[in-house]
C-alpha positions as CSV (number, residue, x, y, z in Angstrom):
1,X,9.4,105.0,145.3
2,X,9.3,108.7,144.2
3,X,10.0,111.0,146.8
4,X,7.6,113.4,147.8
5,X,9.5,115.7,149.8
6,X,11.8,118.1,148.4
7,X,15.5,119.4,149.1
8,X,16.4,122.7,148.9
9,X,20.7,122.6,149.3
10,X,22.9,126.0,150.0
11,X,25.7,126.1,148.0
12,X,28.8,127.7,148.4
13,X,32.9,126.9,148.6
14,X,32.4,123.1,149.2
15,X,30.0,122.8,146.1
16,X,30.4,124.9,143.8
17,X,32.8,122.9,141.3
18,X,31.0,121.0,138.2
19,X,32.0,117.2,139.8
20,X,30.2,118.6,143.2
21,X,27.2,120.0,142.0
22,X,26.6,117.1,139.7
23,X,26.6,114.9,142.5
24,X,24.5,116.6,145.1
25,X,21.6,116.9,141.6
26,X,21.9,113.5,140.9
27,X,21.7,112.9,144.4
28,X,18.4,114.6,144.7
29,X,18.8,118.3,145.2
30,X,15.5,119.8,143.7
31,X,15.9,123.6,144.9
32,X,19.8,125.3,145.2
33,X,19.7,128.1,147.9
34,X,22.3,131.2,147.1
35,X,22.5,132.8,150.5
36,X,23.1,135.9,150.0
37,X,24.6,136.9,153.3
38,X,28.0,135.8,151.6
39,X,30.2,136.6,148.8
40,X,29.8,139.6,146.4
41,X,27.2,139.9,143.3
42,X,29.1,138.3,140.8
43,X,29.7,135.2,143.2
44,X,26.3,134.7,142.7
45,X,25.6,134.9,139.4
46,X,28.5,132.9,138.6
47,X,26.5,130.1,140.5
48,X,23.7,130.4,139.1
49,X,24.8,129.5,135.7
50,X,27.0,126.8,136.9
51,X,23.6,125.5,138.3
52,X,21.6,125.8,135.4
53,X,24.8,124.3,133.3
54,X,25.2,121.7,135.5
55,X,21.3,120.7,135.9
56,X,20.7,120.6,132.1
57,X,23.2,118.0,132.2
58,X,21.5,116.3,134.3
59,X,18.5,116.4,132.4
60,X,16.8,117.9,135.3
61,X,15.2,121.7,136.4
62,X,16.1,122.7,139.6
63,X,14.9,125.6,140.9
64,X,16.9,128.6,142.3
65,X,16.3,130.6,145.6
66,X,18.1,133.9,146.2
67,X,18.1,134.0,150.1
68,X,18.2,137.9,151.5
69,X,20.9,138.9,154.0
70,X,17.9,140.8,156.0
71,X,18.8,143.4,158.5
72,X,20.9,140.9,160.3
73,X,22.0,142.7,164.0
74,X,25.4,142.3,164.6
75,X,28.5,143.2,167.0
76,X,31.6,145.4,164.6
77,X,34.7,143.8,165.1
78,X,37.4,143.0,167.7
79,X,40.6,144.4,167.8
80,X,42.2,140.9,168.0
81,X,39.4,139.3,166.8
82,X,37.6,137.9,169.6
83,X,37.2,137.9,173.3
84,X,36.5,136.4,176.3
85,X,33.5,137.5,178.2
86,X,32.6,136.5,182.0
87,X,29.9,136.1,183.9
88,X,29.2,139.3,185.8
89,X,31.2,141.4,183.6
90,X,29.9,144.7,182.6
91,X,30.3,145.6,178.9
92,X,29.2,148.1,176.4
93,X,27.9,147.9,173.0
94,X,28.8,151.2,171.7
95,X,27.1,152.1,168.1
96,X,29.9,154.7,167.9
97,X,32.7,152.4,168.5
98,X,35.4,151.4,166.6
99,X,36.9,148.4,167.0
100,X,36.4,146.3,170.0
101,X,37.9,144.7,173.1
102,X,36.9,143.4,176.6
103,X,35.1,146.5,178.0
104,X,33.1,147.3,174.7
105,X,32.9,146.9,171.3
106,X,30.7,148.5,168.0
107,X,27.6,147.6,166.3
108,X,26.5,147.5,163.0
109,X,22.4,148.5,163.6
110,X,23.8,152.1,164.9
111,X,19.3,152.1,166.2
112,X,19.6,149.5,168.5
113,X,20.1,151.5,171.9
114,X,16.5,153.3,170.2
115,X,14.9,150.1,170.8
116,X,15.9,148.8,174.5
117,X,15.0,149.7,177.8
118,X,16.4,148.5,180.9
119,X,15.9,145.1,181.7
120,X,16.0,143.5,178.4
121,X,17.8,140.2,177.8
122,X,20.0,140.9,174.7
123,X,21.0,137.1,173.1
124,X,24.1,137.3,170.8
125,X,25.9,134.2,168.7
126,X,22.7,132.4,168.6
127,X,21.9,132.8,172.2
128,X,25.2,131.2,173.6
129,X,25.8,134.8,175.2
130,X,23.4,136.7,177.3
131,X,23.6,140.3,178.2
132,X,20.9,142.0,180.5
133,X,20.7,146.1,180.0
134,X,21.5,148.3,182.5
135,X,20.9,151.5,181.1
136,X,21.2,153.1,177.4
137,X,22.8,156.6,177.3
138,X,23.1,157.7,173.6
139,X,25.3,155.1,171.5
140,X,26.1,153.2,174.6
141,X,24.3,150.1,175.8
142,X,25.6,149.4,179.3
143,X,24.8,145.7,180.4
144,X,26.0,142.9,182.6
145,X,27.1,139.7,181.5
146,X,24.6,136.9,182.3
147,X,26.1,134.0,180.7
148,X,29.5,134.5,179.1
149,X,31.9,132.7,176.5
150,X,33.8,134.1,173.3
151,X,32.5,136.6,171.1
152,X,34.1,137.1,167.9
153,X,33.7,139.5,165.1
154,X,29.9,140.1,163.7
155,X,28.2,137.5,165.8
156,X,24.3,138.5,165.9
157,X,22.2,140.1,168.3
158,X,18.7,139.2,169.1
159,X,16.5,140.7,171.8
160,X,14.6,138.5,173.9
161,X,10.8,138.7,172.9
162,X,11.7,140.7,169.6
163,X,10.5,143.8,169.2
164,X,13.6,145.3,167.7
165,X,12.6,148.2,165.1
166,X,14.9,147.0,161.5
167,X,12.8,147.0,158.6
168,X,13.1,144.0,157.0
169,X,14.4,145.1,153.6
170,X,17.6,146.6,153.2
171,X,19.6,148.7,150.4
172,X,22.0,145.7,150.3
173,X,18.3,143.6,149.6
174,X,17.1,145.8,147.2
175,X,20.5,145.8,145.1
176,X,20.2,142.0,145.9
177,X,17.1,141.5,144.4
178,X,17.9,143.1,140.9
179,X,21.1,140.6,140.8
180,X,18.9,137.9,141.8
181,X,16.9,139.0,138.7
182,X,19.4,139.5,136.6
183,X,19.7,135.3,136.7
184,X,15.9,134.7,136.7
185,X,16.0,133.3,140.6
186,X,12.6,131.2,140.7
187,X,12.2,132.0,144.4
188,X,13.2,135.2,146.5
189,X,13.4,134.2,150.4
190,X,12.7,137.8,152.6
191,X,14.7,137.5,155.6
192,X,13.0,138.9,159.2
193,X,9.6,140.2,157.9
194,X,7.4,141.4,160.7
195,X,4.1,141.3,158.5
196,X,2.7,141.6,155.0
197,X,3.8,145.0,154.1
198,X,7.3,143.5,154.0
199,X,6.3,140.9,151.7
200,X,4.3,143.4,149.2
201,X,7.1,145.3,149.2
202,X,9.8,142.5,148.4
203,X,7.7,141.2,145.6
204,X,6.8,144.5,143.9
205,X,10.7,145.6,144.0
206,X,11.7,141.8,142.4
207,X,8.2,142.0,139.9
208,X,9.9,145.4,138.3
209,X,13.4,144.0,138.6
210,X,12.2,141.1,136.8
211,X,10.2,143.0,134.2
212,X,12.8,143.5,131.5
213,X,13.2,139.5,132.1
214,X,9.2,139.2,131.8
215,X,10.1,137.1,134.7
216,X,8.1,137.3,138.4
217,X,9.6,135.1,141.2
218,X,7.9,133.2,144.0
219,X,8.4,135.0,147.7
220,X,9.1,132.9,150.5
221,X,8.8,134.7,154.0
222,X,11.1,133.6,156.5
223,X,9.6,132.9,159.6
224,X,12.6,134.3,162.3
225,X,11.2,137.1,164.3
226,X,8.9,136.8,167.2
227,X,6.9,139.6,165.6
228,X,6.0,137.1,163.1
229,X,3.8,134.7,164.9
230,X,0.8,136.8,165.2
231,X,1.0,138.0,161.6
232,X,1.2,134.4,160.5
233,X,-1.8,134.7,158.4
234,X,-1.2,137.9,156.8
235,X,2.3,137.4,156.0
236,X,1.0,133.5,154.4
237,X,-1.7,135.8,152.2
238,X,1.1,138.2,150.8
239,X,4.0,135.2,150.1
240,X,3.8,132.0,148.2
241,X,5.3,130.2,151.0
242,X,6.8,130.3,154.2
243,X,10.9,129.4,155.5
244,X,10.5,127.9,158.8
245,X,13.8,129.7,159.7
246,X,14.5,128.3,163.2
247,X,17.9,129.8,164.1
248,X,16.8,133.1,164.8
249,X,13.0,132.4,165.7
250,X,14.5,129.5,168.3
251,X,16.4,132.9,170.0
252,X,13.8,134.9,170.1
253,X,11.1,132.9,171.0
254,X,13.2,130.2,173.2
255,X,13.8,126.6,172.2
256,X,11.3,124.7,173.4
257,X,8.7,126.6,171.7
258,X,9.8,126.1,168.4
259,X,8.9,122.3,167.6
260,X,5.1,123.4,168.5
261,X,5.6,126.6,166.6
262,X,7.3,124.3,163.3
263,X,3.9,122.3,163.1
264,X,1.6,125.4,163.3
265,X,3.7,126.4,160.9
266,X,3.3,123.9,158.6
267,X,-0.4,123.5,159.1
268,X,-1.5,126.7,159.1
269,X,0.7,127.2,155.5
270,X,-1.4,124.0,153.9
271,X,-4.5,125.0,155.0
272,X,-3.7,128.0,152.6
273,X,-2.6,126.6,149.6
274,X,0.8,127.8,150.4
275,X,4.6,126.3,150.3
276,X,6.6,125.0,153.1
277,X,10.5,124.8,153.9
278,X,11.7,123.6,157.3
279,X,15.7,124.9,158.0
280,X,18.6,125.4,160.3
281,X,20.6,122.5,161.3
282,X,18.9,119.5,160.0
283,X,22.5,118.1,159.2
284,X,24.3,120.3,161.3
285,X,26.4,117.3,162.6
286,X,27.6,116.7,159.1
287,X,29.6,119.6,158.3
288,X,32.3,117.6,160.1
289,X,31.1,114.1,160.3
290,X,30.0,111.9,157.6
291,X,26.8,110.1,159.1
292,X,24.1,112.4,160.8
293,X,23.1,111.8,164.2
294,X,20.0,109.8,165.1
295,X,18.3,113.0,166.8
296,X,19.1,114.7,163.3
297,X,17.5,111.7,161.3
298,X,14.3,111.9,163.6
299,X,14.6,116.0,163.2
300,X,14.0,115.2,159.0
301,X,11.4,112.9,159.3
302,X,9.7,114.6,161.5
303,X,9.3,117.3,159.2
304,X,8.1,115.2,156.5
305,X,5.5,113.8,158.8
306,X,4.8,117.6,159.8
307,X,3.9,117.8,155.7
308,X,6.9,120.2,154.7
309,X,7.2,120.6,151.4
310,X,11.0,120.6,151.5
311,X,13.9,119.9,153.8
312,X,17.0,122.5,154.0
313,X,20.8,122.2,154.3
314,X,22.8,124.8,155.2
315,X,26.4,124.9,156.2
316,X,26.2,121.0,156.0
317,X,26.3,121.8,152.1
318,X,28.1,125.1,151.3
319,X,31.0,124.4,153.1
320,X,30.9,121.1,155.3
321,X,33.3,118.3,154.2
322,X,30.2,116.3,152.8
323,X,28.2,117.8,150.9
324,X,27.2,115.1,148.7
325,X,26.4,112.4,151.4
326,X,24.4,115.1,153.2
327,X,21.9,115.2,150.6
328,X,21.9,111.0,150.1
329,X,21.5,111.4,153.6
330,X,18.8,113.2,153.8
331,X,16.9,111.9,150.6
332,X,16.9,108.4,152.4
333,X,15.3,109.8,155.8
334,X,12.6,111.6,153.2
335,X,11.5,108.5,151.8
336,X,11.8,105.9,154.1
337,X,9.5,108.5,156.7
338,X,7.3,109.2,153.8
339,X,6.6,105.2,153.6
340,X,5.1,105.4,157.4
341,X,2.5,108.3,156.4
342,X,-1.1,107.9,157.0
343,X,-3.3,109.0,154.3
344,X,-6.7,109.8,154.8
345,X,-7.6,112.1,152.0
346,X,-11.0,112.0,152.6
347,X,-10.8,113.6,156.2
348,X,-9.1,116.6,154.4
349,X,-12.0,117.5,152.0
350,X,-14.7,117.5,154.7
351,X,-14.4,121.0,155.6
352,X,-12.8,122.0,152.5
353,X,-14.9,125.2,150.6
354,X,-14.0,126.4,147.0
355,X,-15.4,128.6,144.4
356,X,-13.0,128.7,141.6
357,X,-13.8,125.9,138.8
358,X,-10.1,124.9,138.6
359,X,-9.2,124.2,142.2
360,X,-12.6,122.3,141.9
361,X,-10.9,120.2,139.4
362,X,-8.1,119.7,141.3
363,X,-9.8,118.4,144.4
364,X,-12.0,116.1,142.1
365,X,-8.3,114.3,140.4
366,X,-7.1,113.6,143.8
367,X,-10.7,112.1,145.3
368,X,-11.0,110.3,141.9
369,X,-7.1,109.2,142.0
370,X,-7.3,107.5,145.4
371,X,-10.7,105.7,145.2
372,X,-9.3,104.7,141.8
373,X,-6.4,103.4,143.2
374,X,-5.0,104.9,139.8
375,X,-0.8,105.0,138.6
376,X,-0.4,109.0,138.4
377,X,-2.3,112.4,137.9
378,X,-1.0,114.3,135.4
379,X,-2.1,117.8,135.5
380,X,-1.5,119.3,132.0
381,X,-0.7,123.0,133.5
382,X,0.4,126.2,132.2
383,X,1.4,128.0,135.6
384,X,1.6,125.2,137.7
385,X,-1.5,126.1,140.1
386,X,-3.2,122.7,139.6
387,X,-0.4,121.4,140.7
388,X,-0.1,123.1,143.8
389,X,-3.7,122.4,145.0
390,X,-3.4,119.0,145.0
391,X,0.0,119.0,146.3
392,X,-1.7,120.7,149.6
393,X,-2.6,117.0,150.5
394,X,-1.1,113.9,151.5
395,X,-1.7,111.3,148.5
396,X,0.7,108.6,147.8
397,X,-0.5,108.9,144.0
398,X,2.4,110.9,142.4
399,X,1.5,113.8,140.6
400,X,3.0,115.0,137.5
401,X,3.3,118.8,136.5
402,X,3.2,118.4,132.5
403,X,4.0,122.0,131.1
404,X,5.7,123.6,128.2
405,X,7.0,126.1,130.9
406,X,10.4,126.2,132.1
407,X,9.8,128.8,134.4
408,X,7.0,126.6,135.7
409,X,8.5,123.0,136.1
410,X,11.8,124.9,137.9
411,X,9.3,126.3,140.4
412,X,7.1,123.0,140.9
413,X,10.4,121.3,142.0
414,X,9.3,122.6,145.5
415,X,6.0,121.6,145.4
416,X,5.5,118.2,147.9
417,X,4.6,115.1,145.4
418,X,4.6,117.0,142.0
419,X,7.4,115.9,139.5
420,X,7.5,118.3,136.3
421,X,7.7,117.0,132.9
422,X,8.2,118.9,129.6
423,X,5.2,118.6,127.4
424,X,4.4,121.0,124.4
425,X,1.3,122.6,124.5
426,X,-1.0,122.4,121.1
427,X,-4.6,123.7,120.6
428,X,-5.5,119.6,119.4
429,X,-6.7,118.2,123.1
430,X,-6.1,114.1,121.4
431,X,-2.7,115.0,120.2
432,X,-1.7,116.6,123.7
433,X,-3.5,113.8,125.7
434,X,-2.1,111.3,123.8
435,X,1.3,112.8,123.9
436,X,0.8,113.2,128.1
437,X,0.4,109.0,128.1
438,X,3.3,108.7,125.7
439,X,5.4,110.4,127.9
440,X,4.6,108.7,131.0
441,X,4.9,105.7,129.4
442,X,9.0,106.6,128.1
443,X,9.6,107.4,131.8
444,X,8.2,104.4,133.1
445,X,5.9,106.1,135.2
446,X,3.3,103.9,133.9
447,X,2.3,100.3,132.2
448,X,0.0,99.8,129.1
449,X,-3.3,99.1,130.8
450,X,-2.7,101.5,133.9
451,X,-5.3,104.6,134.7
452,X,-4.1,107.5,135.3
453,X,-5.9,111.0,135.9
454,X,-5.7,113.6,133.9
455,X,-6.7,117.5,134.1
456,X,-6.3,120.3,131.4
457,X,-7.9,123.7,130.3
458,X,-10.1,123.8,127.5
459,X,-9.8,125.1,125.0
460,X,-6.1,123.8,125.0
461,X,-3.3,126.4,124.7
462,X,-3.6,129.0,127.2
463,X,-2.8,130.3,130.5
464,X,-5.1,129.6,133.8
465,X,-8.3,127.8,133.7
466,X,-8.5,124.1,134.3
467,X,-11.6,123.0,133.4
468,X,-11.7,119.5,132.4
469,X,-11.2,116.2,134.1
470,X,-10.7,112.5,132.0
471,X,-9.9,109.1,133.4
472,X,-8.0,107.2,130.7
473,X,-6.5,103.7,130.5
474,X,-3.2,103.8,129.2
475,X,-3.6,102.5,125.6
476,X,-6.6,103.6,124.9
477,X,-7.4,107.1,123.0
């Protein structure tokens, strides 16, 4: 069975050697995440040729996401590392300190006592440690220790709520996003935007980065701050897809909102013809342990069921102690949850509206390919939009991306359901069809005799505008 949902795996120390990386692609990483929070320019360039090395041996394109560091809110650094904090205590967070001990310590977002008032319920190392404000006055946040533990060097700070002021691009992002460039990175994730101007912003700096390239990456927005929620919609217009990023979002908005939040999420980025990836400790338990745990295994497929187009590792891959089994893992959960899916594809169209010819097209392959009952839909594609369409809806039909585009088949490994295949364009529509069934056929995606669905642009040979729609029996021209 081909499996529809997609894995997007951070690398780092653990798997970044040749024997590693192999593994985890022939395993079934589709998308390799360089997290940007770590390591130093030429760390991640150096990965991302290993990756492209490593996947053309594979005989595969796998997409590349360059993952912002954001204006991540931290605490400086200890004096001896780390301390103890109890409950009651009274400690300061000082933007003018230097290094840290029991009574205070720095910060690295020098605004922060700008954007509290008394009251507030600061949240720092994931929300382990709670601090309530007592007053600000100047650097100084003075607050009292609700629920205490260690704190160690540059553990993160969250308010309660959100509402803290950080713009979401930084002058680290913006040198980021020209080394990011510099490696043609299909995907550019924008950590902590509040709305849509963040996202115009990230994708104009990364469209003239890329310009000398001729080379404009997708934008993922991920989903983190509380701010976010009510500028879902804008923020889905202005990306091409969303990170449901639920580390931070879970601290900012509590816990057990985020489950509710995931499938809004999710929904909401379908119903706009945009792409979905669901993160933060899917495999958490195997940085350390080599099986998940069966509340991890549910966590996956519950995703899936959700309708995310891809599944994300973390630690568990960049520097957990199994980085391959992680993805096996995972890839197992996709498919044997994708195997329970109810599809009911005509429920989906019956309040869909469209006025452009080629998503009409699209919408007419999949309602033709499963009253058909047909073997595949190829959509002969030049940027990959056909694709994408009918990869907004549950079919158990695969669907084939057929493209001369590089660029295009390493960003359609994301897309839910789509495989991409190399096929070279012509302007002769019977040599390109016939070349489309020939190629299906040498993958074994399909038996002399099968129909399959098929979708171009006339005339052949150029970009945008699918226009045309054939039914064909393998064998016949």
């Amino acid at each position: 069975m081909q499996r529809a949902t997609k894995i997007v795996a951070t690398i780092g120390p653990a798997s970044s050697d040749v024997d590693t990386l192999t593994r985890m692609i022939r395993a079934g990483v589709d998308v390799v995440r360089l997290n940007f929070s770590h390591g130093k320019a030429q760390d991640h360039i150096d990965r991302a040729t290993l990756v492209r090395q490593v996947a053309a041996s594979c005989g595969r394109e796998v997409a590349i996401m360059a993952d912002l560091q954001g204006p991540k809110i931290r605490v400086g650094k200890f004096e001896h590392g780390k301390i103890q904090l109890h409950n009651g205590a009274k400690f300061i967070l000082d933007a003018a300190c230097e290094l840290g001990n029991e009574r205070h310590v720095g910060l690295d977002y020098k605004e922060l006592p700008r954007d509290l008032k008394v009251a507030d319920v600061l949240l720092l190392n994931d929300g382990l440690i709670v601090l309530v404000v007592d007053k600000v006055v100047g650097s100084q946040i003075h607050t009292t220790v609700r629920s205490g533990g260690e704190l160690s060097n540059n553990k993160g700070i969250n308010r309660q709520g959100g509402g803290l002021s950080a713009r979401a691009l930084t002058a680290k992002d913006m040198e980021d996003i020209k080394t990011a460039m510099s490696f043609q990175a299909d995907y550019i994730a924008v950590s902590f935007p509040k709305n849509a101007t963040d996202m115009i912003m990230a994708r104009q700096l990364a469209n003239i980065a890329g310009e000398e390239y001729q080379h404009k990456p997708l934008m993922i927005a991920k989903i983190e701050r509380a701010e976010a929620i009510p500028a879902l919609q804008e923020i889905l217009d202005a990306s091409d897809g969303i990170m449901v990023a639920r580390g931070d979002l879970a601290v900012e908005v509590g816990n057990p909102a985020v489950p509710a939040l995931q499938k809004r999420m999710i929904r909401m980025a379908r119903a706009s013809n945009k792409l979905t990836i669901t993160a933060t400790q899917m495999m958490e338990s195997m940085i350390v342990n080599a099986v998940p745990t069966r509340a991890e295994v549910s966590d996956v497929a519950n995703a899936v069921l959700d309708g995310t187009d891809a599944v994300m590792t973390s630690a568990e891959t960049a520097s957990g102690k199994y980085p391959v089994e992680t993805v096996e893992a995972m890839a197992a959960i996709c498919i044997e949850a994708e195997k329970s899916e109810d599809f009911r594809l005509d429920a989906d169209f019956l309040n869909v509206t469209f006025t452009r010819i080629d998503q009409s097209i699209a919408y007419g392959a999949l309602f033709t390919a499963y009253h058909l009952r047909v073997k595949a839909i190829a959509a002969l594609t030049e940027s990959g939009s056909t694709a994408l369409w009918m990869s907004r809806h549950n079919i158990d039909i695969p669907i084939f991306a057929m493209t001369p585009s590089i660029g295009t088949q390493r960003k359609a490994s994301l897309y839910r359901n789509v495989s991409t295949l190399e096929l070279a364009q012509s302007t002769d529509r019977e040599v390109v069809l016939k070349a489309a069934q020939d190629l299906l056929l040498a993958k074994g995606v399909v038996q002399k005799g099968d129909m399959i669905v098929v979708t171009w642009g006339e005339p052949m040979g150029q970009v945008g505008g699918t226009n045309a729609l054939k039914i064909m029996k393998i064998g016949e021209h």
